[in-house]
Every structure is written in C-alpha cells, then in structure tokens.
C-alpha positions, 0 to 999 in steps of 0.5 A: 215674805218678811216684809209681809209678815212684818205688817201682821198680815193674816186672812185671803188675799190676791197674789200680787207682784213686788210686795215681798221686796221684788224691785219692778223697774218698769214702775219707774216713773216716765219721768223724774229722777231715779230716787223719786221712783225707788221712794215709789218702789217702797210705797208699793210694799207698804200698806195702802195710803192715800193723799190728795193731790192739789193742783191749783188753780187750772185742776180739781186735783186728785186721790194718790192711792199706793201701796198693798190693800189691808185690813186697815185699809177701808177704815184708812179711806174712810178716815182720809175721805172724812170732811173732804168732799171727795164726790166725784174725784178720781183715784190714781192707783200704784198697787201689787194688790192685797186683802180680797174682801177688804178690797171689795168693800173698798172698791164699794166706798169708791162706787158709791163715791162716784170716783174715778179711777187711773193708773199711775204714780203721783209725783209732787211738783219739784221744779222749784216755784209754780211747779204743779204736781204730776201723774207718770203712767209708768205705773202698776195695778195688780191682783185686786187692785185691777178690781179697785181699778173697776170701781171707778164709775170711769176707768183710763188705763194709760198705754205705759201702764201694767195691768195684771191678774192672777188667781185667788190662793192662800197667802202661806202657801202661795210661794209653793202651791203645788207643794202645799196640803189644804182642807176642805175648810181651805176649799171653802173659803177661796170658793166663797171669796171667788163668789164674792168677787164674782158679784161685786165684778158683775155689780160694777159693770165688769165682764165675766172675762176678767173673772176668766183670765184671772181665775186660769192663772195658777199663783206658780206662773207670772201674772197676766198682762192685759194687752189693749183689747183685753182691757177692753173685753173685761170692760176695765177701760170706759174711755181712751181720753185721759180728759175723762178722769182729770177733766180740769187739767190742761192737757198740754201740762207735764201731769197729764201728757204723762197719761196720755197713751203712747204707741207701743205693745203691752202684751209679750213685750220685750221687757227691759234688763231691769225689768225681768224680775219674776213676780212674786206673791202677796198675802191677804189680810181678812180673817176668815169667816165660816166657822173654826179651824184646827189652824190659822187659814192661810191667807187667799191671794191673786 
C-alpha cells in the first residue's frame, strides 16, 4: 500500500485492481509501443487527471480521464472543465477506481454535463506530422470507476476492454479483511455509502443488478468481469456503436477502429501469462462523516 499512502489517502473507497504497483498487462494498448503502455501503467496508479484530446479538423475531440478518483479529484474536473465548453463531449476512461463519495459527486458533474462516456487509453499521435491521436480499447474501468462509466448520458464498452466490480470495504483493512476487527461505527458508515451508491445508480439510469454483482464480491476474491450480457443487464452499455460516443471521427481511422468491438470472450477467458497478476486493493479518500471516533475509520473500498 505504499504508493497509496504516499497520496495521503484517507475516508472509503472501492477496492479496485493495479493502484498499489500490481503491473496489468492486459491494460496495454492494442497498439503502440510497449513504453507508451508502461507510461499508462503508472498513470493508472496516480490520482486522476484529466486532458483534452484535439482531434482536428474531421473529430470534436475528447476528455482523457486516467488514474485512481480522489478527494481532489472533483475539484481537479471542475478546474480543468473551467472555460472549455465541455456540454456534450465524452470521457474516455482507464481507472482502478478510488473515493466512493468523491466518485459520486463526479459522476453528478459528468451527468449534468451531458458527457459521454467509453473505456479506453488515449494514446497521442506519434507518427510523425499530420498523425491524429487515438483511443486503444485494451483498457481498465474498475470499482467506482465502473460508476463514472454509468454516468455518461451514453455508454460504449469496446469488447477489449475490463469492466470490473467489487464490494465497498474499508481501505486499511481490505489486504486482510477476514483478519480485521470493525466497529459498529465502521457498519455504519459502509452501510450509508452502500445508500448513497444505491441512489446515484438508480439516478443515472443503472440496473439494480450492477449493485447486486458488485455488492456479492468480498475484497479476499478477484473483481468480477463483466461479460457482454452482464454489461447490458446492469444497463452500463446504451449503444454498440462506437460513432455514438465519438460521433465526429472517421470510423475508418486508427482512433476509432481501435474502439470498435471485436469478437471474443470476456468473461473466464483465458488470460495471457502477463496478464495473471491478482488484483489488488485500493483506498478510498473522504473523510468519514457521521459523528466521531475513537480511531481514524479506515477507508471503504471496491
């Protein structure tokens, strides 16, 4: 947990995959070369930030958001949204999850916004002269990041990418759950965020079936893949064409054909050598509300 410590993290949070230095091969890019997806890799363990991505003249272009949602991380948005005219745009999204609260009140701004929302890594045009950006599907969305995902008025989850749930716990105490003692002010705190997740799920148009995959994974088993009709029960997926959340890019171009769903099985798939590492946990950062206790309360995770 010492990357995660090094950010001051603190509150509840979603337990989440590859934030305390676990290296996902599977988030590699679909293409590009293997530093431009380490580069990735680390962004993935940092607090999220966010860029927009300038596709002139035949694409609108995008929001890159990557990296763990912390308590900065509303007020980081609301900085970076400041003067741009964002109404409408879409979100491309690479996170291991992070804050539940704080990711709540994110994916509110993302609503009201009217963004849209994907999964996937940006990688910036390299090709020399006239080469456009691009959005590889290889990607992660885990934890509350699935819940950004949710908040996009549409939602495109490319067949390559990983969408992944788990329970809400407390981050100090997610490495060794079964192990751990908790209060009764500890019960009340997860229950009332597990409320609050419940509303905003409903409020963005979610099933309560994402609530109930989520909510029966334990922070000692791996995250649950969602496979494609799982996507589209919990109603995280609104469209199958990727022209409905980038509707200005050629579809015939590298950033999009990237995006564009492949054949193959997602859920209890094989996966690559590289690609065996065993998810690990991720701490929230809000500071729990509901009156004091004796000891910090540790942070609540997915």
């Amino acid at each position: 947990m010492k990357v995660l410590k090094s950010l001051n993290l603190r509150g509840w949070l979603l337990v989440g995959t590859a934030a305390c230095g676990v290296v996902l091969a599977g988030a590699v890019a679909a293409f590009g070369s293997s530093a431009s997806a380490g580069v990735s890799l680390e962004e993935r363990k940092l607090p999220m930030k966010f860029g927009w991505v300038a596709c002139e003249p035949n694409c609108r272009g995008w929001v890159s958001a990557v990296g763990i949602i912390t308590a900065d991380t509303p007020k980081d948005f609301d900085d970076f949204a400041r003067g741009r005219q964002l109404g409408g745009a879409t979100v491309v999204l690479d996170s291991s999850g992070g804050s539940v609260n704080d990711a709540i009140s994110l994916g509110r701004r993302f609503r009201n916004l009217g963004l849209l929302t994907t999964v996937g890594i940006t990688q910036q045009g390299g090709g020399g002269q006239g080469a456009r950006p691009a959005v590889a599907s290889e990607a992660y969305c885990e934890s509350m990041c699935v819940f950004l995902l949710l908040a996009g008025k549409k939602r495109y989850v490319p067949e390559a990418a990983h969408v992944r749930v788990h329970q809400i716990w407390m981050g100090d105490r997610a490495d060794d759950a079964k192990a751990a003692s908790y209060s009764a002010q500890d019960l009340m705190i997860v229950e009332r965020d597990i409320g609050r997740l419940a509303k905003y799920t409903f409020d963005m148009g979610g099933a309560g079936d994402l609530l109930s995959l989520a909510l029966n994974v334990p922070p000692w088993e791996d995250l649950h893949e969602l496979d494609t009709a799982e996507l589209k029960l919990t109603n995280l997926v609104t469209t199958n064409l990727v022209a409905d959340v980038l509707p200005h890019v050629d579809i015939s171009a590298p950033a999009v054909a990237e995006l564009t769903p492949k054949t193959q099985a997602r859920f209890g798939e094989e996966p690559e050598p590289q690609q065996a590492a065993k998810s690990t946990k991720t701490a929230e950062a809000v500071v729990p509300t509901g009156g004091a206790v004796t000891a910090p309360a540790a942070p609540s995770q997915k």
